[in-house]
C-alpha positions in Angstrom: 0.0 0.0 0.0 1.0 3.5 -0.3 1.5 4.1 3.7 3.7 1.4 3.5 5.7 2.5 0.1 6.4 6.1 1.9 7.7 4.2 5.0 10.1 1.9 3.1 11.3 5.2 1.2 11.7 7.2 4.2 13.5 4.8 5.4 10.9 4.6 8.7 9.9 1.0 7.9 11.2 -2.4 9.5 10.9 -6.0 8.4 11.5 -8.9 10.9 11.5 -12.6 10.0 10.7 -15.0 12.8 14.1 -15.5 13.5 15.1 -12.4 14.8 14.7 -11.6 18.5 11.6 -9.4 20.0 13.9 -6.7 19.8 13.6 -6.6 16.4 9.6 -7.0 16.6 10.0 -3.3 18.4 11.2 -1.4 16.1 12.0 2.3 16.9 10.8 4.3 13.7 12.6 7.4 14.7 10.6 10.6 15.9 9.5 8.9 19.1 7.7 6.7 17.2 7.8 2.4 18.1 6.1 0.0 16.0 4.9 -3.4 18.0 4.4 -6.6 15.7 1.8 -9.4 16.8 0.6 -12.3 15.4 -3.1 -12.7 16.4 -5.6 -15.8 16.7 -9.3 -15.6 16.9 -12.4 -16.9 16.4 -14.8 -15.1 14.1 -17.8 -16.7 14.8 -19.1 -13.5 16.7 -17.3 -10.6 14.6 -18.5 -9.0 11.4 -14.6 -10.0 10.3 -11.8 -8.4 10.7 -12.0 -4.1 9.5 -13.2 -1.7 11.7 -16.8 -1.1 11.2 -17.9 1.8 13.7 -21.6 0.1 14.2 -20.5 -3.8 14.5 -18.4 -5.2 16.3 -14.9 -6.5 14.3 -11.4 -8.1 15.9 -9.8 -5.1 14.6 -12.0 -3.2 16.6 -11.7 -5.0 19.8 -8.0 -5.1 19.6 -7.8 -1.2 19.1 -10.3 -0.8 22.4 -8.1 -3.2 24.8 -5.0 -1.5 23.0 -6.3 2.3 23.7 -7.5 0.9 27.2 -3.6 -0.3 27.9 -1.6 2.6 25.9 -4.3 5.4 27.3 -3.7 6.7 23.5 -5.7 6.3 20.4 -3.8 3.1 18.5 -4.9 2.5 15.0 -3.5 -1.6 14.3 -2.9 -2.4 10.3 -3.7 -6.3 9.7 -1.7 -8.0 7.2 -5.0 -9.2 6.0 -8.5 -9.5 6.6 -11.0 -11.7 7.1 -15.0 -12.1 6.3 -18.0 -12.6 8.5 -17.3 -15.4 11.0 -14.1 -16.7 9.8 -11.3 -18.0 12.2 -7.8 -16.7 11.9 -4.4 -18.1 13.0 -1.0 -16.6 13.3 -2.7 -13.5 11.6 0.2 -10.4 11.7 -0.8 -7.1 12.9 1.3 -4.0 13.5 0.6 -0.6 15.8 2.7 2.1 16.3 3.1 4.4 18.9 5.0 7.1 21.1 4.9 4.8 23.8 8.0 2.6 24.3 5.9 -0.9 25.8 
């Protein structure tokens, strides 16, 4: 995507295999900034899948609540992917970034 394009020029923008450390999961992305890697697991059965939909509930909508509740900040997760209506995910990636260092 293009978010990710400008990041990759700027230079801002990390990639980690699985065989690097959590260090490298935490990435500092310069101006104060940290992006935190996951890799998620869920049953869909009660989510209307996985993007944000501001009237239903999603997963990317639950993790961005407990997230906020933890950080105290608004957090904004990107999902490698998404999912539809009821549909199970495992080892699904997601990525945040903040200013707080976790």
């Amino acid at each position: 995507d293009r978010l990710a394009s400008s990041e990759r020029a700027a230079g801002q923008y990390s990639e980690s295999s699985d065989e690097e450390t959590d260090e490298a999961e935490n990435a500092p992305l310069g101006a104060g900034l940290f992006r935190y890697r996951a890799r998620v697991m869920y049953d869909g059965g009660n989510y209307n899948g996985w993007q944000y939909q501001p009237w239903n509930p999603t997963v990317q909508g639950l993790l961005e609540t407990v997230l906020q509740l933890k950080l105290r900040v608004p957090t904004r997760i990107v999902g490698a992917g998404r999912t539809d209506t009821g549909v199970h995910a495992r080892g699904q990636v997601v990525h945040w970034d903040t200013e707080k260092e976790i």
